[in-house]
C-alpha positions as CSV (number, residue, x, y, z in Angstrom):
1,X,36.9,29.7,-86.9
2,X,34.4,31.9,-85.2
3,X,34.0,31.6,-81.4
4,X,30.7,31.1,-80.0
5,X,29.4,33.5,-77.7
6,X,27.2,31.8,-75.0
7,X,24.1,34.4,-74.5
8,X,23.3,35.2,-71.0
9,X,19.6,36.5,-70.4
10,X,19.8,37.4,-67.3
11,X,21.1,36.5,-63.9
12,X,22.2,32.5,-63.4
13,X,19.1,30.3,-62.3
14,X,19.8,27.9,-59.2
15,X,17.4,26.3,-57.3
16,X,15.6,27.7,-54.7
17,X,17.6,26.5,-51.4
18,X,15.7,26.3,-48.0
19,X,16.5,29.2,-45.4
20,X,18.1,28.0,-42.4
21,X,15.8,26.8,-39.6
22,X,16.0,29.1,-36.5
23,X,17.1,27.9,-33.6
24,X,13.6,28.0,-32.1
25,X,12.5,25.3,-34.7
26,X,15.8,23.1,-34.3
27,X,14.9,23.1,-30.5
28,X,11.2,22.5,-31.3
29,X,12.2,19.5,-33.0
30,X,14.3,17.8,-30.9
31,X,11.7,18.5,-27.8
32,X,9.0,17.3,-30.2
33,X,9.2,13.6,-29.4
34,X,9.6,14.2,-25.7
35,X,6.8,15.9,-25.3
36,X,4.4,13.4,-27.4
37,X,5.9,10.3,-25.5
38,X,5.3,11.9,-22.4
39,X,1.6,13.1,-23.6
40,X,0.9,10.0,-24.9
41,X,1.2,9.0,-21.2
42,X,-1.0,10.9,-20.0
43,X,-3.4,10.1,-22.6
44,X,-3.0,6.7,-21.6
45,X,-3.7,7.1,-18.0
46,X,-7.2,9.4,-19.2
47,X,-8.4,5.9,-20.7
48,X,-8.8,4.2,-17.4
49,X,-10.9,4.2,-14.6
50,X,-13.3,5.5,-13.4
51,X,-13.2,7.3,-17.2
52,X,-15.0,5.0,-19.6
53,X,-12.6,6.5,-22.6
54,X,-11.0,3.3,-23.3
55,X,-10.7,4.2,-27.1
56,X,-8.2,6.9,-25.7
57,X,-5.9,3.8,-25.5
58,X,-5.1,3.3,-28.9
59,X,-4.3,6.7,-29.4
60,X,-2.0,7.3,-27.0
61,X,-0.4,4.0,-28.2
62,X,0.2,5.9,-31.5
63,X,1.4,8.9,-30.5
64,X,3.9,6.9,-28.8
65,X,4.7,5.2,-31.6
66,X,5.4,7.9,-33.5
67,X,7.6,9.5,-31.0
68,X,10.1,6.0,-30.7
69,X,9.8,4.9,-34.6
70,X,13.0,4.8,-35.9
71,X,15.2,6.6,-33.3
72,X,18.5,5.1,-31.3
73,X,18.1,2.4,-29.0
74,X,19.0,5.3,-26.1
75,X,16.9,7.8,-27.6
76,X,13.8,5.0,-27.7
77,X,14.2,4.3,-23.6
78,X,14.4,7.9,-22.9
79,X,11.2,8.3,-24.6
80,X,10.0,5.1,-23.0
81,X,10.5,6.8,-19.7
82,X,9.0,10.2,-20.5
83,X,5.7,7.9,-21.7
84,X,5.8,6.0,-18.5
85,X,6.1,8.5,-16.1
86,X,3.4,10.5,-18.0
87,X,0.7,7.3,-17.6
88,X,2.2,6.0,-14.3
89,X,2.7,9.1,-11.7
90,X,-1.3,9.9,-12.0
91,X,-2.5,6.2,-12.0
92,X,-0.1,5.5,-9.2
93,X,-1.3,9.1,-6.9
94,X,-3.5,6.7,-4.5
95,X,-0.2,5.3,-3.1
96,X,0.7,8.6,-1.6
97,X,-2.2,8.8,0.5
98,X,-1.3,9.2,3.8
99,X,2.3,8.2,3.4
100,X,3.6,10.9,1.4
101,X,4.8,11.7,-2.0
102,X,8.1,9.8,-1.5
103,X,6.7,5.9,-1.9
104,X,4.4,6.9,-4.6
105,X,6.7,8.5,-6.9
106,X,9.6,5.6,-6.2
107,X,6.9,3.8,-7.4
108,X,5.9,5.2,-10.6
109,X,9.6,6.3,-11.3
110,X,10.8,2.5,-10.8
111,X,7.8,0.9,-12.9
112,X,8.8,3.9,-16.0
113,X,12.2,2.7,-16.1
114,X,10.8,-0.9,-17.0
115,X,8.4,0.6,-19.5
116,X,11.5,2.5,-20.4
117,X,12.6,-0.8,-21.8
118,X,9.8,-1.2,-23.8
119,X,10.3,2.2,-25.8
120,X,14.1,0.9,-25.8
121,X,12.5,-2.5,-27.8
122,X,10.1,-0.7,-29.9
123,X,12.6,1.6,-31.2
124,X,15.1,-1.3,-32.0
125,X,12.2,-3.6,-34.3
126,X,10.7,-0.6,-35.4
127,X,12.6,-0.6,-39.1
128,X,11.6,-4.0,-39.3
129,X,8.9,-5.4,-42.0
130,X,5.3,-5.1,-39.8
131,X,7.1,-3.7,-37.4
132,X,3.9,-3.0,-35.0
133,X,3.3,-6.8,-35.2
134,X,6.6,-6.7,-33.4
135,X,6.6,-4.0,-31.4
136,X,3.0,-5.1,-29.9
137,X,4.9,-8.3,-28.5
138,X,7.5,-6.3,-27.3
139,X,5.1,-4.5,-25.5
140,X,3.2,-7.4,-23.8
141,X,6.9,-8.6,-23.2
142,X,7.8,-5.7,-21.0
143,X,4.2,-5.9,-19.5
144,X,5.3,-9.4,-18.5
145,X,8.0,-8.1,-17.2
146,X,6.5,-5.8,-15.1
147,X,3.8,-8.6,-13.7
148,X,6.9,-10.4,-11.9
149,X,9.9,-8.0,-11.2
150,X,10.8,-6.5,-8.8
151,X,9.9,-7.6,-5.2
152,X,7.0,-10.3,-7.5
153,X,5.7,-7.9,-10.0
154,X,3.5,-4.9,-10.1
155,X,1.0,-5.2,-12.8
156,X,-1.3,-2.4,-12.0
157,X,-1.6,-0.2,-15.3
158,X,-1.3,-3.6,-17.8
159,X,-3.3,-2.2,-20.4
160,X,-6.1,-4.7,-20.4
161,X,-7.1,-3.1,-16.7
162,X,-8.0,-0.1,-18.6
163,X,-10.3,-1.8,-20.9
164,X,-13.3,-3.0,-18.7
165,X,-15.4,-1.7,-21.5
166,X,-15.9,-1.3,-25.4
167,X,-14.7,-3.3,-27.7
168,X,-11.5,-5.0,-27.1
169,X,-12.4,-6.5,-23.9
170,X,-14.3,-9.9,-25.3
171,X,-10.9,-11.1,-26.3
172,X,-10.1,-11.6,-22.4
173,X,-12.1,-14.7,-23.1
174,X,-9.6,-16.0,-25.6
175,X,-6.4,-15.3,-24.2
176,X,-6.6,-13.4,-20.9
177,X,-5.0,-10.0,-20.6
178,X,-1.9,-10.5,-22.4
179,X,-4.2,-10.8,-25.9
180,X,-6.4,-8.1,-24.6
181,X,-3.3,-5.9,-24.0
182,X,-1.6,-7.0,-27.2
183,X,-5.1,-5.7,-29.7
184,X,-4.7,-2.4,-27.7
185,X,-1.3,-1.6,-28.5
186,X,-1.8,-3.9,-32.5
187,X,-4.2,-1.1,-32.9
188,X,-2.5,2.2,-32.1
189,X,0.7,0.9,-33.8
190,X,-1.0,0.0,-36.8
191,X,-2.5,3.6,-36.5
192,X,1.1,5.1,-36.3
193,X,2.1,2.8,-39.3
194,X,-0.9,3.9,-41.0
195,X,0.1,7.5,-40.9
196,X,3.6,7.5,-41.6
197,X,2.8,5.4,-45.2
198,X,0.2,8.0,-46.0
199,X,2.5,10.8,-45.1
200,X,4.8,9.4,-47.7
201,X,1.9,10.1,-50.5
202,X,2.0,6.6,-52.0
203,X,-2.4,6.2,-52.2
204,X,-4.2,3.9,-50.9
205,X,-2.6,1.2,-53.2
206,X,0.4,0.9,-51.4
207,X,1.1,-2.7,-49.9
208,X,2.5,-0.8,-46.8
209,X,-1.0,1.0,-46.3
210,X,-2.9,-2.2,-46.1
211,X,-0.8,-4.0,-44.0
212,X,-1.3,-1.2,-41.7
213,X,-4.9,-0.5,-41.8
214,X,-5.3,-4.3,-41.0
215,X,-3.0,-4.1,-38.2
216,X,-5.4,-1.5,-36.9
217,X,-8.5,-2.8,-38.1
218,X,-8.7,-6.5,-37.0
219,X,-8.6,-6.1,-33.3
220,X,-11.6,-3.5,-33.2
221,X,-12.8,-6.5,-35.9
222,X,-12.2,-9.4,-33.5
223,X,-12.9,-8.0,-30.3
224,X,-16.7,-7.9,-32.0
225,X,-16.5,-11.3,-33.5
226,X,-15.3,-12.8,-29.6
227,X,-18.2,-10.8,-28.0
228,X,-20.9,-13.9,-28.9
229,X,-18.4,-16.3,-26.5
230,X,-19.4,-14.5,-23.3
231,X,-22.4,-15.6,-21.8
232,X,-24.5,-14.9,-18.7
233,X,-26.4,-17.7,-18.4
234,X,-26.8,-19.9,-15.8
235,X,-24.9,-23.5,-16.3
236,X,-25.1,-24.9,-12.6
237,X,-28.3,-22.7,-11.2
238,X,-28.2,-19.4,-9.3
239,X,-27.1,-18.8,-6.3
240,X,-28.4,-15.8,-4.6
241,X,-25.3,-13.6,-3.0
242,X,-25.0,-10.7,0.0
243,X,-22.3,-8.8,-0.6
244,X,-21.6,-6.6,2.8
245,X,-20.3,-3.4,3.0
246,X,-19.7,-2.4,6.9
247,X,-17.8,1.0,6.6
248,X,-15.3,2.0,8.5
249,X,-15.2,5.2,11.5
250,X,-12.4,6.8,9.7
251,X,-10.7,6.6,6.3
252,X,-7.0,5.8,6.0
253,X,-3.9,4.0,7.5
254,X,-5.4,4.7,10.8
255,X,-8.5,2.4,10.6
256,X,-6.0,-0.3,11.4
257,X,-6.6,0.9,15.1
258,X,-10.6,0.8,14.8
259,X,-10.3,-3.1,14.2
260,X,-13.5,-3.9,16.7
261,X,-15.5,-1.2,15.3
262,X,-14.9,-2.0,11.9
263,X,-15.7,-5.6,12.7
264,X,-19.0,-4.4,15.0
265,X,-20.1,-2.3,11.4
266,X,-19.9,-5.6,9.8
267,X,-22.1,-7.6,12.2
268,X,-24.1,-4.9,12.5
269,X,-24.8,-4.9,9.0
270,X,-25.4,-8.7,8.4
271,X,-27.8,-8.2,11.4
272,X,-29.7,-5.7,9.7
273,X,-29.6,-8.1,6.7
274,X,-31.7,-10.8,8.8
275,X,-33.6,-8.6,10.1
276,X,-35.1,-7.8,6.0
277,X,-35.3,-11.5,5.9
278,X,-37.4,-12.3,8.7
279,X,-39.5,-9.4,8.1
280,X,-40.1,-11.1,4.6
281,X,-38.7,-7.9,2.8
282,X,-35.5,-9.8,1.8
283,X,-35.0,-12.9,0.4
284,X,-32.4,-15.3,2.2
285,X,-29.6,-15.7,0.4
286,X,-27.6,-18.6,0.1
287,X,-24.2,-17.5,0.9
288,X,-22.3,-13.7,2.5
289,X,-19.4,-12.8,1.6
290,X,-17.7,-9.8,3.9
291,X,-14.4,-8.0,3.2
292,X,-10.8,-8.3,3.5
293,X,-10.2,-7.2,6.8
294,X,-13.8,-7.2,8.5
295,X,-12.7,-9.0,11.1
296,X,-8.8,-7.8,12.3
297,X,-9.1,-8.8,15.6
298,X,-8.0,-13.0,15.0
299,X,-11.3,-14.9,16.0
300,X,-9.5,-17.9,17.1
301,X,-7.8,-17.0,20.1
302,X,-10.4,-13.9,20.5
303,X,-13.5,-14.9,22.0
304,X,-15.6,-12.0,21.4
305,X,-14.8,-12.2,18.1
306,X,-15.7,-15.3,17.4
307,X,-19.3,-14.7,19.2
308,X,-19.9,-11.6,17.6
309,X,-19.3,-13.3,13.7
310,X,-21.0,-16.2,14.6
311,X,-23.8,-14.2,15.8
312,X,-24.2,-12.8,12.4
313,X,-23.5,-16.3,10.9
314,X,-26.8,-17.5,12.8
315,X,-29.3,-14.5,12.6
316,X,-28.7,-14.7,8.7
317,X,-29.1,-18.5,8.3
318,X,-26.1,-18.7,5.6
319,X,-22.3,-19.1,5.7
320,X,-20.4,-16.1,5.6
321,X,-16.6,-15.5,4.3
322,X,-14.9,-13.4,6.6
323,X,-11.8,-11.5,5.8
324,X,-9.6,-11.9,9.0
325,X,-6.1,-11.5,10.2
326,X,-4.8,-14.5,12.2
327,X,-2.0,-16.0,13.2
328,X,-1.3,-19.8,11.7
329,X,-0.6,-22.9,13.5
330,X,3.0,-22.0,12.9
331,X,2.7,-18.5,14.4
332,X,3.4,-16.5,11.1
333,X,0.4,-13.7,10.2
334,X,-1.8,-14.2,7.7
335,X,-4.7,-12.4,5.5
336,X,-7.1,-15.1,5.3
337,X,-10.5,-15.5,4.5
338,X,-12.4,-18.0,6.7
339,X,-15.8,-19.9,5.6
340,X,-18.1,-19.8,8.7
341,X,-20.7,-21.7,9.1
342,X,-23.8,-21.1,10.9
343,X,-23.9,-24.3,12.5
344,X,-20.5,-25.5,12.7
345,X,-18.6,-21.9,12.9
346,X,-15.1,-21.6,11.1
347,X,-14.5,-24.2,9.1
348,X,-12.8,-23.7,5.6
349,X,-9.3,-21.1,4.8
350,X,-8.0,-19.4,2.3
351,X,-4.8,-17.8,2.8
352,X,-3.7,-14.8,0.5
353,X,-1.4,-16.1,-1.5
354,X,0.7,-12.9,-3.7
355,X,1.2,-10.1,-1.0
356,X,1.8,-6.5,-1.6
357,X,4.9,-5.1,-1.1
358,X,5.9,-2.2,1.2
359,X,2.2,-2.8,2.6
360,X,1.7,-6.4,3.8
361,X,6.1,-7.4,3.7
362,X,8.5,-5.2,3.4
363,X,11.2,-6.2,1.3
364,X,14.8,-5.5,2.7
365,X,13.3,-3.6,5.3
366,X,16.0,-2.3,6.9
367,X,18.0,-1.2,3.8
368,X,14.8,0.9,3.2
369,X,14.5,2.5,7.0
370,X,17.2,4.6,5.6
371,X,14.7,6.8,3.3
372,X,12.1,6.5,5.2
373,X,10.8,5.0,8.8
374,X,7.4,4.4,7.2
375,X,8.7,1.0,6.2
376,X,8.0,0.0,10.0
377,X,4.2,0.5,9.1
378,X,4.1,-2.4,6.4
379,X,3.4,-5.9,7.9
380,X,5.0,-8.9,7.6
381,X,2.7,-11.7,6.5
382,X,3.4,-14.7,4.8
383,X,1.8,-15.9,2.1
384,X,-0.2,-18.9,1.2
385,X,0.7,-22.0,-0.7
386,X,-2.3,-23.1,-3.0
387,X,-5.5,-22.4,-4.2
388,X,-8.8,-23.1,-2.2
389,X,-12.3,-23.0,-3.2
390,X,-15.2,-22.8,-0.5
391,X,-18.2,-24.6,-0.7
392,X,-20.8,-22.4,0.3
393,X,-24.2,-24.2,0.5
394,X,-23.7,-25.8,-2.9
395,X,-21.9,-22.9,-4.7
396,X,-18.3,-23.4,-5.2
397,X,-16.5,-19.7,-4.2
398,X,-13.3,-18.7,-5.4
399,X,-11.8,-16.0,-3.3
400,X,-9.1,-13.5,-4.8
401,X,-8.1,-11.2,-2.2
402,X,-7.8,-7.6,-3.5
403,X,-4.5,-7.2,-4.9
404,X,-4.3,-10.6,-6.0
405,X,-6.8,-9.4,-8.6
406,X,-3.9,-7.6,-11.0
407,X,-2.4,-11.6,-11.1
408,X,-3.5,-13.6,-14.2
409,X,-2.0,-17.1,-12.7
410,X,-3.8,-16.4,-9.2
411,X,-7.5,-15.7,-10.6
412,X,-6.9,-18.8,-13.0
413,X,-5.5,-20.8,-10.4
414,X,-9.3,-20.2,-8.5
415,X,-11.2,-21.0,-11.3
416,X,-9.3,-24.1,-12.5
417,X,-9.9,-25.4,-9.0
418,X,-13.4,-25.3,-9.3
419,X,-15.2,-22.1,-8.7
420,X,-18.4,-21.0,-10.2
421,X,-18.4,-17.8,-9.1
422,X,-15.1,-15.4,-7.7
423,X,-15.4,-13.6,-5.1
424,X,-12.5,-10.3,-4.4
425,X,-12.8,-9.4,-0.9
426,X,-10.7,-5.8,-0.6
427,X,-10.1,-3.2,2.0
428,X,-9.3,0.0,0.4
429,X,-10.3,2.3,3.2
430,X,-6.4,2.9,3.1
431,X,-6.6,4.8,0.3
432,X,-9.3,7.5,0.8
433,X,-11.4,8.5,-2.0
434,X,-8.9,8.0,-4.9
435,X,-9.4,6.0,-8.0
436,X,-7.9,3.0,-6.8
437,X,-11.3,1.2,-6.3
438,X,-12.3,2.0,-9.6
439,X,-8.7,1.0,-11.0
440,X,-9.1,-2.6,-8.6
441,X,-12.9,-3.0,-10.1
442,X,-11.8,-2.6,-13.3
443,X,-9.7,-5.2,-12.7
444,X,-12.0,-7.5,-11.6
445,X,-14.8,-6.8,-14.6
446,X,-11.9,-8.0,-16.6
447,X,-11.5,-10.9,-14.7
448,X,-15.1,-11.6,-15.5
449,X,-15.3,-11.9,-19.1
450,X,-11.4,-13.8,-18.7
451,X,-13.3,-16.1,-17.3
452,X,-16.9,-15.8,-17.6
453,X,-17.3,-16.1,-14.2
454,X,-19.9,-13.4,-12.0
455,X,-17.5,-11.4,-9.8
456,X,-18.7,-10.7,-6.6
457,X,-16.4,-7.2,-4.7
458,X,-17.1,-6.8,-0.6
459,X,-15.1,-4.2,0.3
460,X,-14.9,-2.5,3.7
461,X,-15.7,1.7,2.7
462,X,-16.8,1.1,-1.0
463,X,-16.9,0.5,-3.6
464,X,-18.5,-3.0,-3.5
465,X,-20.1,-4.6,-6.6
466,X,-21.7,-7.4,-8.3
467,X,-20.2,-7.9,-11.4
468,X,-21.8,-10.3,-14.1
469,X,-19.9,-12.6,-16.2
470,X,-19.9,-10.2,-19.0
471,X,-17.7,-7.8,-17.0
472,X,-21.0,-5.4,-16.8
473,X,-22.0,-4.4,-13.2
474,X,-25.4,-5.6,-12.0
475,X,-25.3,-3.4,-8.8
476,X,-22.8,-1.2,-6.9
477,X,-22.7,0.7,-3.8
478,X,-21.3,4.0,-3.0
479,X,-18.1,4.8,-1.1
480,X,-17.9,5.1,3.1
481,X,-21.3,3.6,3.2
482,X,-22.8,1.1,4.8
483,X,-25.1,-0.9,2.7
484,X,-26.2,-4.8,1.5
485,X,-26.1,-6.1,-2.0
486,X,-28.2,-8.5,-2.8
487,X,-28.6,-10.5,-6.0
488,X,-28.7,-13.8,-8.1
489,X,-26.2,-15.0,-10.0
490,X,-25.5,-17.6,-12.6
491,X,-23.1,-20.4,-11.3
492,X,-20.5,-21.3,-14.3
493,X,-18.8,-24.3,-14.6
494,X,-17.3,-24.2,-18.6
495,X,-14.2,-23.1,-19.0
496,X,-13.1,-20.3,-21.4
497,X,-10.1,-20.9,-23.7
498,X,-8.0,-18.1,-22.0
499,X,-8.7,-20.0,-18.4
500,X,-7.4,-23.4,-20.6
501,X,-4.6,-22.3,-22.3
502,X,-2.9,-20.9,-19.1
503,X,0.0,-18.7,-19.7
504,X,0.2,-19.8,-23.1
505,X,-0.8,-16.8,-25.0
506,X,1.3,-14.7,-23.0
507,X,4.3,-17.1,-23.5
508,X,3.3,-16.4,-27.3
509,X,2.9,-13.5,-27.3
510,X,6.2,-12.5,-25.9
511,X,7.7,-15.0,-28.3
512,X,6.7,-12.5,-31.1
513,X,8.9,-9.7,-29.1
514,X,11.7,-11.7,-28.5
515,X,11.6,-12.5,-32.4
516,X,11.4,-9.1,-33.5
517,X,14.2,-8.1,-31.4
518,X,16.8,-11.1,-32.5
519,X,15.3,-9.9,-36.2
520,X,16.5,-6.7,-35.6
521,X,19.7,-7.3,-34.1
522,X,20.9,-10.1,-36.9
523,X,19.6,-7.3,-39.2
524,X,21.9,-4.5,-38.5
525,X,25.0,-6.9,-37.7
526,X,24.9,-7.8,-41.7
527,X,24.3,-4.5,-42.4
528,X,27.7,-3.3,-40.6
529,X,29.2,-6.1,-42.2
530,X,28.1,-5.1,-45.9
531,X,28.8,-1.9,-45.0
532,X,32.6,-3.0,-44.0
């Protein structure tokens, strides 16, 4: 038997094996998701006001999504925090004016810990079959969330307040901000789908591509489709509005101690206002509407307050709603808005009805007094029980009074009651020149085309607009001015599906969270059985 020799030509042949990564890479990695979830924050908060970039949204969106897909339900609210901190400590600056960075960061960190949540869901459906159809409701879930806990909600930064523009927006018409909201975020996570399945080289063919590029696709798609719904025209007439903007003597907290002067600026403007008329370089107009907190000195039980607005009432000829602060028949404060009539003086009230927090009450005040004695400047007002529309020489007014703007149920409750046009009397002379008025207007351009009602904004310093039912704006003033705005506006009386359906979408929406998370958790319980 001869043996065979096995020939060797040269050195054995193994496979090339990778070099270890360096530690600098390893830690590059693991930061690498932190820092995109909190960039994607940020990116998010360059979308809104006063930046027209809402297109930024979706982006952002998809970062984030990248960053949570597929990691541990911890690692996914960690993430969730970084992204909410990221958006919510710039949006959210304006509360530090003139109070300090404390309140303002309390803020933003307690409202990140909620959106914490929602990187916590999005991580836990995100192996799921169309998982951004999930983790979109998820999202509008925790936004939900946010609208109503703690101390009644803070829905400031909902995503639909950043989209007073482009092409999502017409869908407010459909199914108010929680569908608006729910396109943006359908969008970027269809993006982030989008990219992963095309990082995986499978071509265009792939049934995993197309599902994604319609999940990104068909909001931009219907957004343009709904933008025919909206209309402008006139159902009910015009009514031709003045929209006052007195000023103030000084910005912040402190014009809280100016209250006649910033009552006199008022009159003094509506007198200036009849003056046009009568001179014949104005038209009169039908109806005034001044701002929250024109008149803090309570005309009821003040005499020269009461002569001094019904002064103004009778020079201009037309009913004015004042912003006031009074006491009620039972003695509690209240933020109302009073219709005043030239002939038969107040008349008509409108209570605020969702107050802010640590401004207007102060919840568990003295618990609070511990970290800070500035709890002493909030008020304590009580709210009001139930919608109330003015009739204002013919035109049915629904007042929303500032932060009740960032409500959905209050602004439908307004409409639904009868108004044909909305009126959002503010005062944010509190807040300096920060980008809170533009966030608020924002706010109430979406409220427009939600409704497809004009939007009419007196505010004390600025900045005060007439808003038409498309959520465009007619005409604007600047800020710490005084100045008049007047113009006519179509009275609407149809009412859009989103005003119809209520809370409905949002309760749907949500619905598609909730199922996405019970998916996922039924999902990996059989998979730890099988695996047992």
């Amino acid at each position: 038997m001869t043996a065979t020799a096995t020939s060797v030509d040269g050195p054995e042949q193994l496979d090339p094996q990778p070099e270890p990564a360096s530690r600098g890479a390893r830690l590059l990695r693991r930061i690498a998701p932190a820092v995109a979830a909190a960039l994607s924050g940020v990116l998010l908060y360059a979308s809104f006001p006063p930046r027209e970039l809402w297109w930024l949204a979706p982006l952002a969106l998809a970062l984030f999504g990248a960053s949570v897909h597929g990691r541990r339900l911890r690692a996914g609210f960690g993430l969730g925090f970084l992204m909410g901190l990221g958006f919510l400590v710039p949006l959210l600056s304006w509360t530090g004016v003139d109070v300090g960075p404390l309140p303002w960061l309390a803020l933003a960190a307690t409202e990140a810990l909620v959106v914490g949540l929602a990187g916590l869901g999005i991580a836990c459906v995100s192996r799921l079959p169309l998982w951004p159809l999930w983790a979109a409701g998820v999202w509008i879930a925790d936004e939900a969330l946010r609208a109503r806990f703690p101390f009644g909600g803070f829905p400031w930064g909902k995503l639909a307040f950043g989209q007073p523009s482009g092409l999502f927006l017409p869908l407010a018409s459909l199914g108010g901000t929680p569908l608006l909201g729910f396109a943006v975020v359908l969008c970027g996570f269809g993006l982030t789908a989008l990219a992963l399945r095309l990082k995986d080289v499978r071509g265009v063919r792939d049934r995993g591509v197309v599902v994604a590029a319609v999940f990104t696709v068909a909001p931009v798609i219907a957004g343009a489709a709904t933008a025919s719904l909206v209309s402008d025209a006139p159902e009910d007439g015009t009514a031709r509005v003045a929209v006052i903007q007195g000023n103030v003597p000084r910005m912040g907290l402190d014009f809280n101690s100016q209250r006649r002067a910033v009552l006199d600026y008022h009159v003094r403007e509506t007198m200036k206002l009849a003056t046009r008329i009568e001179a014949g370089r104005t038209k009169k107009p039908d109806l005034v509407l001044w701002p929250e907190n024109s008149s803090d000195i309570d005309p009821y039980v003040n005499p020269d307050a009461y002569a001094e607005i019904d002064k103004a009432a009778k020079a201009v000829g037309a009913p004015i709603s004042v912003g006031a602060v009074v006491n009620a028949e039972d003695g509690t404060p209240r933020n109302r808005q009073i219709l005043w009539d030239p002939k038969t003086g107040p008349g008509a009230v409108y209570d605020k009805r969702q107050l802010q927090p640590f401004g207007e009450y102060m919840p568990y005040r003295s618990f609070f007094r511990i970290f800070s004695k500035d709890v002493d400047r909030a008020g304590s007002f009580v709210a009001g029980k139930k919608p109330v529309v003015f009739d204002m020489a013919g035109t049915r007014v629904g007042p929303v009074t500032c932060y009740e703007a960032a409500f959905d149920s209050v602004v439908r409750d307004q409409v639904k009651a009868g108004a044909q046009i909305l009126s959002v009397p503010s005062n944010n002379a509190t807040f300096d020149r920060s980008q809170m008025t533009y966030q608020q207007l924002a706010m109430d351009r979406v409220r427009a085309v939600e409704h497809d009602r004009a939007v009419m904004v007196p505010v004390t310093s600025g900045v005060s607009a007439v808003i038409r039912p498309d959520g465009s704006v007619a005409r604007h003033t600047g800020m710490f001015v005084a100045d008049t705005l007047v113009a006519d506006v179509p009275r609407r009386t149809s009412l859009t599906l989103a005003t119809r359906l209520g809370g409905g979408p949002e309760a749907l929406l949500v619905a598609i969270g909730v199922a996405g998370l019970g998916w996922s958790v039924v999902r990996a319980r059989r998979g730890r059985r099988a695996a047992g």
